[in-house]
C-alpha positions as CSV (number, residue, x, y, z in Angstrom):
1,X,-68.6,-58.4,-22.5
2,X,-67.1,-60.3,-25.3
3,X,-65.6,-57.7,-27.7
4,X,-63.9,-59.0,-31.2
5,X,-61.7,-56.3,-32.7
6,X,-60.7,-56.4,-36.7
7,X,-57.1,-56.1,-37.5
8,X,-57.4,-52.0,-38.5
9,X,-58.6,-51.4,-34.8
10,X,-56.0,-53.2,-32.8
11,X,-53.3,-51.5,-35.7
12,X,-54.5,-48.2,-34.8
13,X,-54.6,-48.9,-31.1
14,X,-51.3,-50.1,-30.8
15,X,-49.9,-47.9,-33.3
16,X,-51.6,-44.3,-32.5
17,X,-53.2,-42.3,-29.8
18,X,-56.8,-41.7,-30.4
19,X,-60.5,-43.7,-30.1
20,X,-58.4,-47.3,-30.7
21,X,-55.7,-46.7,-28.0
22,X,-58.6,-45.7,-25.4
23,X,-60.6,-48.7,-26.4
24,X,-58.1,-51.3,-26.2
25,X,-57.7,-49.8,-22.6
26,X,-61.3,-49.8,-22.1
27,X,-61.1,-53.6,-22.8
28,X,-58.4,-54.1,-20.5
29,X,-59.4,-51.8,-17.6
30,X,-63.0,-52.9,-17.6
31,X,-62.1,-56.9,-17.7
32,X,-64.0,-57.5,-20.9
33,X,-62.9,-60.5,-23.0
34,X,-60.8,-59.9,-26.5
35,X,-62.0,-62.3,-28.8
36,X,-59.2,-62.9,-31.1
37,X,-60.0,-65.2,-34.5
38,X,-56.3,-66.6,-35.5
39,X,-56.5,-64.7,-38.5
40,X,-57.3,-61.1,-37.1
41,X,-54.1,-62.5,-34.9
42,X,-51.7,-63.1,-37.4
43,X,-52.7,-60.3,-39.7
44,X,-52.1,-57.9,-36.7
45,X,-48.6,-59.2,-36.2
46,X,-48.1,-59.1,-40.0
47,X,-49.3,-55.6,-40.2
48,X,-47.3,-54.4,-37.3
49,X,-43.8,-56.3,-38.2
50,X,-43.8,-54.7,-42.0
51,X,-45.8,-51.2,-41.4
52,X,-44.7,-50.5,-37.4
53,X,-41.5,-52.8,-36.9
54,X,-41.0,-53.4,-33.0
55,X,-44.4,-52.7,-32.3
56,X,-45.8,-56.7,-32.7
57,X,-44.2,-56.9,-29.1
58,X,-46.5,-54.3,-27.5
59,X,-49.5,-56.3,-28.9
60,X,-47.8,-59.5,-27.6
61,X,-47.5,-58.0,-23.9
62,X,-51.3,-56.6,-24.4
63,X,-52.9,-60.1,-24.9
64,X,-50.5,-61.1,-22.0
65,X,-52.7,-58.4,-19.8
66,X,-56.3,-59.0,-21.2
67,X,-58.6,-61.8,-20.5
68,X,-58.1,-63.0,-24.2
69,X,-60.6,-65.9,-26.2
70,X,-58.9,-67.4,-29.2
71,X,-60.7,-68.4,-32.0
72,X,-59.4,-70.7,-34.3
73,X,-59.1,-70.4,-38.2
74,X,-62.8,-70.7,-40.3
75,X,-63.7,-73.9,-41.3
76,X,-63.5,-73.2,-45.5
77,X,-67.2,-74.3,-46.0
78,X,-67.8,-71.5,-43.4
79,X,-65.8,-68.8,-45.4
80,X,-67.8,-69.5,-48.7
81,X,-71.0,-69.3,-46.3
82,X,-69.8,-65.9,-45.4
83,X,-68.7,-64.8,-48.8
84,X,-72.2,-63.9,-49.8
85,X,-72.8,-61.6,-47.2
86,X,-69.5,-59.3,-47.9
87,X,-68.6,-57.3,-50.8
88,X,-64.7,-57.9,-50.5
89,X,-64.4,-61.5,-50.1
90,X,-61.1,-60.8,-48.7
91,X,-63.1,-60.0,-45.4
92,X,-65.1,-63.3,-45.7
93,X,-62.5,-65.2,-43.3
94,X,-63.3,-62.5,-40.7
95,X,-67.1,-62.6,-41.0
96,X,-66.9,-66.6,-40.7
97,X,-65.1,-66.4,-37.8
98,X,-67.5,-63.4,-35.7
99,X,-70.4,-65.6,-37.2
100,X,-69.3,-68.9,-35.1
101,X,-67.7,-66.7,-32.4
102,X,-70.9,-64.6,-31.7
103,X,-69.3,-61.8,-29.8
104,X,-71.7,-59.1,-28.3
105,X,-69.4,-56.9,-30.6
106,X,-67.3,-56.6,-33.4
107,X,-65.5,-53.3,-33.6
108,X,-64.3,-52.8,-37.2
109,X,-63.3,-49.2,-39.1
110,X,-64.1,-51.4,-42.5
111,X,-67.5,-50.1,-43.7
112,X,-67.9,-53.5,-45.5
113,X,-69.0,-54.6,-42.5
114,X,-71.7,-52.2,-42.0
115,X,-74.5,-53.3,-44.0
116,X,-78.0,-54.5,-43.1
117,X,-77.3,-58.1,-43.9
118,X,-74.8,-58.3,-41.7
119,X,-76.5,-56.4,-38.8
120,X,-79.2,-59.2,-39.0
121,X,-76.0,-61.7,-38.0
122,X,-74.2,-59.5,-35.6
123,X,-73.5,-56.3,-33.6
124,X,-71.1,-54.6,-35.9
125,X,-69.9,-51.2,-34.3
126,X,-67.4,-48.4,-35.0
127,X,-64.8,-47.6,-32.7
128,X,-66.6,-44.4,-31.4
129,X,-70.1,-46.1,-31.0
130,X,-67.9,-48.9,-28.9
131,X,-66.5,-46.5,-26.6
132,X,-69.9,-45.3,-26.1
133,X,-71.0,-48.6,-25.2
134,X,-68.7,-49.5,-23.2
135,X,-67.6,-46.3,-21.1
């Protein structure tokens, strides 16, 4: 299964034990495919370096381990597409990039994601409901 992650879950994963640290080790034990957009990528390693310093190379050494698709930066035409169906256009770079990567999931804790215009688009899940899925 192909299985994009937002930047809060692979923080939270790398960071904490709990639902995001057994996921990420779902993804990996099972062989599922991360799908990692370049800007979930460099977030992460932004978040990591400023909030959890020294933990940026325990997500480089995970990507090392899991079968990993990387997803370039949105196009901007496909950002403003994606602005309209997001309240925080912040996100918008995020929902372009699951839009034209069309994972079977995207496992975000960010309930922006969770409304019905974007479930028309994709499968947007929760950490928990993931685990379900894929356990």
């Amino acid at each position: 299964m192909r299985i994009m992650l937002d930047t809060n879950t692979i923080v939270s994963g790398m960071v904490f034990q709990g639902s995001e640290r057994r996921l990420l080790h779902v993804i990996f034990g099972k062989g599922h495919t991360l799908v990692l957009s370049e800007y979930v990528f460099h977030e992460t390693k932004r978040v990591l370096t400023h909030k959890f310093p020294g933990k940026e190379s325990v997500l480089e050494a995970w990507l090392q381990l899991t079968k990993v698709e990387r997803v370039p930066l949105p196009q901007a035409e496909r950002v403003n597409e994606a602005r309209s169906f997001i309240r925080d256009t912040k996100d918008s770079a995020i929902l372009a990039t699951v839009i034209y990567a069309a994972p079977d999931i995207f496992v975000t804790g960010d309930h922006d994601f969770f409304t019905p215009e974007i479930a028309a688009i994709t499968k947007v899940l929760t950490t928990k409901d993931a685990l379900f899925l894929l356990t």
